[in-house]
C-alpha positions as a LaTeX table, in Angstrom:
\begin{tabular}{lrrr}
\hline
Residue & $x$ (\AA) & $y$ (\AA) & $z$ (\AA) \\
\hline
Unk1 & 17.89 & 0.20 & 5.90 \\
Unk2 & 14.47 & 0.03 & 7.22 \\
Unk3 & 11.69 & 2.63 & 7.05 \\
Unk4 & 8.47 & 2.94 & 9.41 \\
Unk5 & 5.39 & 4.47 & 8.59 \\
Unk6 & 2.13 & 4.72 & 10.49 \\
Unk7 & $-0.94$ & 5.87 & 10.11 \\
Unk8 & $-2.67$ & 9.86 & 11.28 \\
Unk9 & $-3.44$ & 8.19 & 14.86 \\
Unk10 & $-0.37$ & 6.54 & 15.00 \\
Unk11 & $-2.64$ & 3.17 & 15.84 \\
Unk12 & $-1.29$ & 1.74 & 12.70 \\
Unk13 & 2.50 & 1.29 & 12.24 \\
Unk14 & 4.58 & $-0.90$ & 9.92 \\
Unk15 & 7.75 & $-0.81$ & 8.86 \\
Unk16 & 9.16 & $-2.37$ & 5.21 \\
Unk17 & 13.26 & $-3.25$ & 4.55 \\
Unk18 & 13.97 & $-0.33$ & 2.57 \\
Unk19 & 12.87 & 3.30 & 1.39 \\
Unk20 & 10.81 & 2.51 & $-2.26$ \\
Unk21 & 12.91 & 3.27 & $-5.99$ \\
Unk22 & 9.95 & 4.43 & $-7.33$ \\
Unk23 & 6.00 & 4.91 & $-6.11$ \\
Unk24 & 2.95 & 4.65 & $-8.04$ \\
Unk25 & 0.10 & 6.75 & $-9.02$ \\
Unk26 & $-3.37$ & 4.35 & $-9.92$ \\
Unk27 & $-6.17$ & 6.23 & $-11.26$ \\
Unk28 & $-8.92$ & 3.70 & $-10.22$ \\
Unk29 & $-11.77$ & 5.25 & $-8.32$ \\
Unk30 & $-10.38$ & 3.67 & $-4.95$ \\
Unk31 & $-6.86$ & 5.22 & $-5.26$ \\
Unk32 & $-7.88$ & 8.10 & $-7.04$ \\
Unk33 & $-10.05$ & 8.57 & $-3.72$ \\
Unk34 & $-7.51$ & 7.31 & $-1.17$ \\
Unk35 & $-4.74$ & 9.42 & $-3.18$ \\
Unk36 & $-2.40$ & 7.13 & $-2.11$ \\
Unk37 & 1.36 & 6.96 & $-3.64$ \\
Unk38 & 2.36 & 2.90 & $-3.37$ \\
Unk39 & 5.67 & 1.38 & $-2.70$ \\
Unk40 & 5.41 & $-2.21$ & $-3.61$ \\
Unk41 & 7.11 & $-5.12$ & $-1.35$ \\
Unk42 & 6.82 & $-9.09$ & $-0.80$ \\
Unk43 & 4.83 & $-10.16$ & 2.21 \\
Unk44 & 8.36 & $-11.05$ & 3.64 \\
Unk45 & 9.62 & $-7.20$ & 3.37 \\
Unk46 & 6.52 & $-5.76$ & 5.30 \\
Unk47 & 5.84 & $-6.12$ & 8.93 \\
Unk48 & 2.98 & $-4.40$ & 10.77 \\
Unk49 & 4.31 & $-3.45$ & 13.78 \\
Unk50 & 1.02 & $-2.67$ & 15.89 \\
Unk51 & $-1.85$ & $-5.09$ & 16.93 \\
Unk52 & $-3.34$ & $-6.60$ & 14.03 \\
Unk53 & $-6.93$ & $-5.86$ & 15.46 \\
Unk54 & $-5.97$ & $-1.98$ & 14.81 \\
Unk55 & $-6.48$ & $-2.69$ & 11.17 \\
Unk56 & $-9.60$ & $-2.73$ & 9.22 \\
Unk57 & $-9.87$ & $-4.15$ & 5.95 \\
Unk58 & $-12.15$ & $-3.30$ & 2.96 \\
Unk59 & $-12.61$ & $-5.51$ & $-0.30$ \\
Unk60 & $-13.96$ & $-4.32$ & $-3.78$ \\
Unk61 & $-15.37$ & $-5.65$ & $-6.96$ \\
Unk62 & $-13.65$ & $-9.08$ & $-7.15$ \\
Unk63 & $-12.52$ & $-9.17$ & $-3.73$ \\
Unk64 & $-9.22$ & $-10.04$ & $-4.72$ \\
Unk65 & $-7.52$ & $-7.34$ & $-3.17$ \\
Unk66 & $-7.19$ & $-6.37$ & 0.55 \\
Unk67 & $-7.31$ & $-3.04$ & 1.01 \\
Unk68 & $-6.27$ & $-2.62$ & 5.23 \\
Unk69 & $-6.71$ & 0.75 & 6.57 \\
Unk70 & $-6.37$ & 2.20 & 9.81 \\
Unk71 & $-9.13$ & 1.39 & 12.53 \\
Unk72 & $-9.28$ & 4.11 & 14.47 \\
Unk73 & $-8.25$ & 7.34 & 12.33 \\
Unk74 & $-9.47$ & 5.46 & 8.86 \\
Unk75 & $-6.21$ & 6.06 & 6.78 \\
Unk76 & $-5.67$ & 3.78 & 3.94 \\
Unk77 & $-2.44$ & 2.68 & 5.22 \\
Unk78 & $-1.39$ & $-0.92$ & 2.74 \\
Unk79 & $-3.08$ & $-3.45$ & 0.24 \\
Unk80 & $-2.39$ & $-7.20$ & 0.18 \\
Unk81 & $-2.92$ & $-8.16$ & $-3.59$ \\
Unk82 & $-1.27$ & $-11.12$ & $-6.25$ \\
Unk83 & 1.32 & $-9.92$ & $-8.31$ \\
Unk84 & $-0.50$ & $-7.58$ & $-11.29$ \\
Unk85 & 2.47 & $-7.04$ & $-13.16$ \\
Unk86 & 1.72 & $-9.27$ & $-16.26$ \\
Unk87 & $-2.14$ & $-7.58$ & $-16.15$ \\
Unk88 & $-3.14$ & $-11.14$ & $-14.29$ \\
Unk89 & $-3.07$ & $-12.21$ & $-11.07$ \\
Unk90 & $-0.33$ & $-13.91$ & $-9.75$ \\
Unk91 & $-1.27$ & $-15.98$ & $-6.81$ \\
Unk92 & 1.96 & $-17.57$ & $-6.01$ \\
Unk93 & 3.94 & $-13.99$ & $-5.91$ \\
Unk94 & 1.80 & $-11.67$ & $-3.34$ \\
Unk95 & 2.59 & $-8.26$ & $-3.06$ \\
Unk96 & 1.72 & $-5.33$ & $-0.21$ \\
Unk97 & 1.33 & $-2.03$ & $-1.63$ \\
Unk98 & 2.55 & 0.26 & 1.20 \\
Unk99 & 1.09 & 4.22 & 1.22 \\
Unk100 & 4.20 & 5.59 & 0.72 \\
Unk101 & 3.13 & 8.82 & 2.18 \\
Unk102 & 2.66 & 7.28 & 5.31 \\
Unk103 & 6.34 & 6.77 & 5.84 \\
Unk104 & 8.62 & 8.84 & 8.44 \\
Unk105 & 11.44 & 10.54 & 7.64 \\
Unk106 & 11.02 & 9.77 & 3.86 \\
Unk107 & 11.61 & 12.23 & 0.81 \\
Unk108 & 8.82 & 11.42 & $-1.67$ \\
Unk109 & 10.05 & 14.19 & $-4.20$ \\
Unk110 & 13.36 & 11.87 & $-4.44$ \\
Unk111 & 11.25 & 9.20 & $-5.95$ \\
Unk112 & 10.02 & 8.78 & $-9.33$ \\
Unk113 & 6.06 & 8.32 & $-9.65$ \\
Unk114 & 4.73 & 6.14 & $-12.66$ \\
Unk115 & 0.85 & 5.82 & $-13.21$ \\
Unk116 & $-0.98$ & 2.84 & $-13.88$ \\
Unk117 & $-4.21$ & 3.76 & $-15.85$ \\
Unk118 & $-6.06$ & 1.45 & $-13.19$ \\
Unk119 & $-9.45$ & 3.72 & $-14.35$ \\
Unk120 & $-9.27$ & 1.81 & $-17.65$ \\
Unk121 & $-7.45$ & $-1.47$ & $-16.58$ \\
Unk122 & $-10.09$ & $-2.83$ & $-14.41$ \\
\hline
\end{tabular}
């Protein structure tokens, strides 16, 4: 069943196939900051549902990873990245990290949270 999500403005809206498992917690400074709790997805599980030009996009340290985030209201709303899950990146298996608080109609305290010590990773 899919589950849409948008931004503070509502100038940003996606939707993804399903409601997340589980969401993580990374304690790098730009999560930490954003406070963001991500759902992870393939590229073909996400849609952005609103005009691409109401997305603006930051990049940090190795530029790797595409942090989008709303335009007009400035909420960090998903990430395009490689797959991190072997602690390299994995070019041929992209992921979107969706802000899972950014979802409608979604119970985050049904969810497990695991951190990823991103502080001390990279």
């Amino acid at each position: 069943m899919p589950i849409k999500g948008s931004c503070h403005c509502g100038q940003t809206q996606f939707e993804v196939s399903e409601p997340p498992a589980e969401v993580t917690r990374c304690t790098c400074s730009l999560c930490s900051k954003r406070g963001a709790l991500w759902a992870y997805y393939t590229p073909a599980q996400f849609r952005l549902t609103s005009p691409p030009e109401n997305v603006a996009t930051y990049l940090w340290g190795s530029r790797t990873v595409k942090h989008h985030f709303c335009a007009g209201c400035g909420c960090g709303t998903y990430s395009e990245s490689p797959d991190w899950s072997t602690g390299k990146p994995d070019f041929d298996n992209p992921k979107v990290g969706v802000n899972s608080r950014l979802f409608d109609d979604f119970d985050l305290d049904a969810v497990t949270v695991t951190v990823i010590d991103g502080k001390n990773l990279w």
